[in-house]
N, C-alpha and C positions, 0 to 999 in steps of 0.2 A: 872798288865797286860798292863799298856803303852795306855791305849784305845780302846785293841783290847777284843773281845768277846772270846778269844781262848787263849790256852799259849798249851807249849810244855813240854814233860817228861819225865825221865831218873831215871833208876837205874845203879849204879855201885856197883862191889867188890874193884874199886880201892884204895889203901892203907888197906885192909879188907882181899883179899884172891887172890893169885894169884896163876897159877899154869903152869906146862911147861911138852906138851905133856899130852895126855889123848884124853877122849870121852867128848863133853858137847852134851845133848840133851834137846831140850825147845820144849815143846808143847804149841801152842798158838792160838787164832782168831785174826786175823787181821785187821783194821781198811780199808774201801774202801769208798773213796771219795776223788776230785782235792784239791792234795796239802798236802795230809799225805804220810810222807814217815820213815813206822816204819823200825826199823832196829835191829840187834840181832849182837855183833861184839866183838873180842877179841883184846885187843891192850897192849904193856908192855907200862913200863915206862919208858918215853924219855928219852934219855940218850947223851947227849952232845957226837959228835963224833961218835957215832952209827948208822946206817941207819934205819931211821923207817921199822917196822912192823905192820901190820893190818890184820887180819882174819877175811873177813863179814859173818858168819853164813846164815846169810839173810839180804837183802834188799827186798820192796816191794815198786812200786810208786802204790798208794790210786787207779788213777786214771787208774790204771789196776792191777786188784787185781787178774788177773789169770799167772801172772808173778813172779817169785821169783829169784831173780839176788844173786851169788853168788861170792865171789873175796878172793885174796889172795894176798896182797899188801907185797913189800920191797923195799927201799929205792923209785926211780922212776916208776919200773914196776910191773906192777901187770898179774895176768891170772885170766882168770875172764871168767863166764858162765852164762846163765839165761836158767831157767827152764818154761816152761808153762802147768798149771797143770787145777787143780780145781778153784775156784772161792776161794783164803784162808779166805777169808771174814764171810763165808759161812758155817766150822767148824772149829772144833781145830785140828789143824795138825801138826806133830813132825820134829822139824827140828834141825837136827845135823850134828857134825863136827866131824871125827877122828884124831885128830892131831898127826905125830911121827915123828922121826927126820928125816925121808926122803920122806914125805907125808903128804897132809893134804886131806881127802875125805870127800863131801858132801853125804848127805842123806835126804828124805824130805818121812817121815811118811816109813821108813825105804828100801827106797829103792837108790839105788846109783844111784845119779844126775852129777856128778863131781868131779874128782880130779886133783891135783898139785902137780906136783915133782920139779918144782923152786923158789926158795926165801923160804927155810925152814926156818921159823925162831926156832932160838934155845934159846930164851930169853921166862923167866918167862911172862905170858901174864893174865891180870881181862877182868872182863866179864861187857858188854853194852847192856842193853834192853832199846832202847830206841823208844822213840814216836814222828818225828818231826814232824809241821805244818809249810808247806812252806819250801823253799831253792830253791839253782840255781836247782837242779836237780827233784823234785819234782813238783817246780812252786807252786804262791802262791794259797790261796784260793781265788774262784771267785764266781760266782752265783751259779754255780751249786754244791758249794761245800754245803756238808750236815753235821753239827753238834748237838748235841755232837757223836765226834766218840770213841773205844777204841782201845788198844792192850789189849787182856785178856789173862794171862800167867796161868795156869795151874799149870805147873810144872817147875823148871829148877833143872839136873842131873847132876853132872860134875864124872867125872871116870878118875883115876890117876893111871897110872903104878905102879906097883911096881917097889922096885932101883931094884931087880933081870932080871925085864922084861928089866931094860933102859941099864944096864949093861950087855943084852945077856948072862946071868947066866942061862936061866931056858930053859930046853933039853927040843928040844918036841918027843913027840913019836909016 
């Protein structure tokens, strides 16, 4: 830990499970105090020549834990929204993404917060639950900051098309 009383932490599927298009939904409590900044996000793998893609499920800065920021990054531009809800600190709350090939739609304990119809990405994308302490965008810990904090994940769901569905094979009625 470098001589710091705190470290930071992450789970990935990457090189493990990736997937392109679908539902992922996580239910979680979240960490509230200066300088945690948990986050929930989907990204493929780099690819020389390619334009990055990023899908934030959720962002939270600690030090407003009634905020939930949500974005849709390609290449330089993103579209990006923030939601103000409850205290997420407070309970577990379900926060999901619909990804399809001409949409990606926000949801938070199932209601729609947000969507985006630019920068679809069409590249297999793993999944980020991660926990940081400190960054430019969080800012670090100071006095008022309170530890030990978590992210307590619950559950995470991921739901994959069928090739009937991605291939517009299946009549609806």
């Amino acid at each position: 830990m470098d001589g710091y009383l705190y470290t930071s932490g992450a789970i990935t599927t990457e090189n493990k499970f990736s997937f392109k298009y679908g539902r992922v939904d996580i239910r979680a409590r979240l960490p509230k105090t200066q300088g945690y900044w948990p986050a929930l996000w989907l990204l493929p793998k780099r690819v020389v020549g390619i334009e990055p893609f990023e899908i934030d499920i959720m962002e939270l800065l600690g030090k407003d834990p009634r905020t939930v920021h949500m974005t849709n990054y390609w290449g330089t531009s993103k579209n990006t929204e923030g939601f103000i809800g409850p205290d997420f600190s407070q309970n577990y709350h379900e926060f999901s993404v619909v990804w399809t090939h001409t949409s990606i739609s926000w949801y938070i304990d199932g209601m729609p917060r947000f969507k985006s119809t630019q920068g679809i990405s069409d590249q297999s994308m793993y999944l980020i639950i991660n926990s940081t302490l400190g960054g430019s965008w969080a800012g670090n810990p100071d006095k008022s900051t309170v530890l030990p904090q978590y992210m307590d994940v619950d559950y995470v769901r991921i739901y994959q098309p069928t090739p009937e569905i991605l291939n517009g094979q299946v009549r609806r009625v």
